[in-house]
ChimeraX commands (.cxc) that place a marker at each C-alpha (Angstrom):
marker #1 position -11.65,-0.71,-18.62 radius 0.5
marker #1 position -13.44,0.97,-21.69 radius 0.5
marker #1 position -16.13,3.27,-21.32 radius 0.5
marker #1 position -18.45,3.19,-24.41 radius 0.5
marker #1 position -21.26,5.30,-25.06 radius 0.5
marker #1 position -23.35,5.68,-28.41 radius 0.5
marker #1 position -24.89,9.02,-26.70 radius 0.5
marker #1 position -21.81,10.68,-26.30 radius 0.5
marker #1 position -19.28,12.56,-28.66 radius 0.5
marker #1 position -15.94,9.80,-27.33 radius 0.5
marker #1 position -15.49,6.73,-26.15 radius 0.5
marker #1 position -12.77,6.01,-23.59 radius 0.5
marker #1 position -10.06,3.73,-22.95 radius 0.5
marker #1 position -7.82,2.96,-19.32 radius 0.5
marker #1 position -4.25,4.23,-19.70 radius 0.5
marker #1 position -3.67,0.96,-17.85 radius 0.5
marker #1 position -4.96,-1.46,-20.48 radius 0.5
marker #1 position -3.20,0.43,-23.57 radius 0.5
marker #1 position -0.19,-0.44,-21.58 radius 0.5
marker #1 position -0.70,-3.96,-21.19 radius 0.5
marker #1 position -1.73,-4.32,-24.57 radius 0.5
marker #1 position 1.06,-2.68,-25.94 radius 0.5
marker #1 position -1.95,-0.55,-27.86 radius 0.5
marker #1 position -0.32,2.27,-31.06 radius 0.5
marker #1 position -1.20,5.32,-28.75 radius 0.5
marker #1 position -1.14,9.07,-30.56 radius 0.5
marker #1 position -0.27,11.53,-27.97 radius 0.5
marker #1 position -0.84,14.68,-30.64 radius 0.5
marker #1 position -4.55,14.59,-29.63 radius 0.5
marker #1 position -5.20,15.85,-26.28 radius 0.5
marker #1 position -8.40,16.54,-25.16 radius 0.5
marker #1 position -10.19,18.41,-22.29 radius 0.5
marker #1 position -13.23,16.00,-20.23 radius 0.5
marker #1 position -15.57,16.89,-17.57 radius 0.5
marker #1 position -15.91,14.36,-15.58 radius 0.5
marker #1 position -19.02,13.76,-13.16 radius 0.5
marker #1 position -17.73,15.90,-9.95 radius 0.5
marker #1 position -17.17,18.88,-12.60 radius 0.5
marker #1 position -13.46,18.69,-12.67 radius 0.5
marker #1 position -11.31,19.15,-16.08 radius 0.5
marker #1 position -8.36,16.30,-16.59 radius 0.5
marker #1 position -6.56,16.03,-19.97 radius 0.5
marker #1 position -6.29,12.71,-22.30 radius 0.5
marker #1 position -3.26,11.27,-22.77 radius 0.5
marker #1 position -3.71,10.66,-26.33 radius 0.5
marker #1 position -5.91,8.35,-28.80 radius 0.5
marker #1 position -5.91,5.07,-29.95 radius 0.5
marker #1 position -6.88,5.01,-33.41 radius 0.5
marker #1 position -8.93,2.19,-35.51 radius 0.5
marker #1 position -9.18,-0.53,-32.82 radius 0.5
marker #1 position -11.18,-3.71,-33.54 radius 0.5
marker #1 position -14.24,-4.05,-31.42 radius 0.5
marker #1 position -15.80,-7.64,-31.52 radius 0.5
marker #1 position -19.60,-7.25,-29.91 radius 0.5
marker #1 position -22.01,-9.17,-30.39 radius 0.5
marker #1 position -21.11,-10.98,-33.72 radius 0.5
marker #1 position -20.44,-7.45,-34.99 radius 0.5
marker #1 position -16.76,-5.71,-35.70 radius 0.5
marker #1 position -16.63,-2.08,-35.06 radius 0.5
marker #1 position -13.13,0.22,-35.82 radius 0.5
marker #1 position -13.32,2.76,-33.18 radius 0.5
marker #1 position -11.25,5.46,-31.98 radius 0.5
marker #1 position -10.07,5.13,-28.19 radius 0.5
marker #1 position -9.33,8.49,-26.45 radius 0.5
marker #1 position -6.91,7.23,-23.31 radius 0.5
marker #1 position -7.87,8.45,-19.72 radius 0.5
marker #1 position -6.73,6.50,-16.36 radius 0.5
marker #1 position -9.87,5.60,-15.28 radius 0.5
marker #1 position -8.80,3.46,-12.49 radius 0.5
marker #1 position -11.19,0.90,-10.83 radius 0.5
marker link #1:1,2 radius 0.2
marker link #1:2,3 radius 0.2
marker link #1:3,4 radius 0.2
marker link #1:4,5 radius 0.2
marker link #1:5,6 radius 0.2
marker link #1:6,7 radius 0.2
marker link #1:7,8 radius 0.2
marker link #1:8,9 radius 0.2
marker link #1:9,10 radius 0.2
marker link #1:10,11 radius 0.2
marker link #1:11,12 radius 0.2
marker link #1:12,13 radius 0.2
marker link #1:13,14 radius 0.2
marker link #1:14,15 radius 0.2
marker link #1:15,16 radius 0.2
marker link #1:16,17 radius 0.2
marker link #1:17,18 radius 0.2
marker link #1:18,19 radius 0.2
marker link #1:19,20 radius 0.2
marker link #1:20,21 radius 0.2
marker link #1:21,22 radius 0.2
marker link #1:22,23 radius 0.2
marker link #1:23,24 radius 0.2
marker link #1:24,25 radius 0.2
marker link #1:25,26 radius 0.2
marker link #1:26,27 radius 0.2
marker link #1:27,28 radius 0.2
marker link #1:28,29 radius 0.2
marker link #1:29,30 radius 0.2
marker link #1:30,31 radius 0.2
marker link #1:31,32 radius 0.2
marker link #1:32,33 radius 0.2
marker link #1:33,34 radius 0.2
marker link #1:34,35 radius 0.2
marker link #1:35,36 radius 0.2
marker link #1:36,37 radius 0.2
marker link #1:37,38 radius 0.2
marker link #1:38,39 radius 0.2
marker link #1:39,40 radius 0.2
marker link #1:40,41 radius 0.2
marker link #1:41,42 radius 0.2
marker link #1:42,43 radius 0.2
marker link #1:43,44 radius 0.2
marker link #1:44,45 radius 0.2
marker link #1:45,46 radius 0.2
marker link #1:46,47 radius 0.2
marker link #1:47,48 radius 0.2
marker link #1:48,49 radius 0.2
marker link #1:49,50 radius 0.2
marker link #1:50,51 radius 0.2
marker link #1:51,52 radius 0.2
marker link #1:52,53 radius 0.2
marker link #1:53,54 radius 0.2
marker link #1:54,55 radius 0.2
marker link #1:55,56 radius 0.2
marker link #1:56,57 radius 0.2
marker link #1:57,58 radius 0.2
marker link #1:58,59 radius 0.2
marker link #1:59,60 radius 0.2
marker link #1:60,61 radius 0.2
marker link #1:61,62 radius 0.2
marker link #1:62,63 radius 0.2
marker link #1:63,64 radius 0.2
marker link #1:64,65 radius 0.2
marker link #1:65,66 radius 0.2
marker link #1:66,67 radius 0.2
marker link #1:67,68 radius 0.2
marker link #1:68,69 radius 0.2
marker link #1:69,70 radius 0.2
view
């Protein structure tokens, strides 16, 4: 899953996918979210300069990596 959002400050990527991808993943960035219910969890780290394909268009675009689950 990948949560992106051209309102917001990050886009996000599932710890899950990364994994099964076998995605470059920098752990020295960690941030802080709020999620919906209020709640702080930490990022486990970014993926840097991924290749979005979308609609005819590429886009490099840092990942930060949450498990987002389903």
């Amino acid at each position: 899953m990948i949560l992106l959002d051209t309102g917001s400050s990050h886009n996000f990527l599932d710890l899950v996918l990364v994994r099964t991808l076998q995605l470059a993943m920098d752990t020295t960035r960690i941030l802080q979210v709020r999620v919906a219910n209020g709640d702080l969890i930490r990022t486990k780290g970014e993926c840097k300069d991924l290749l979005i394909k979308m609609q005819g268009k590429d886009f490099l675009v840092d990942l930060c990596v949450l498990t987002l689950g389903g």
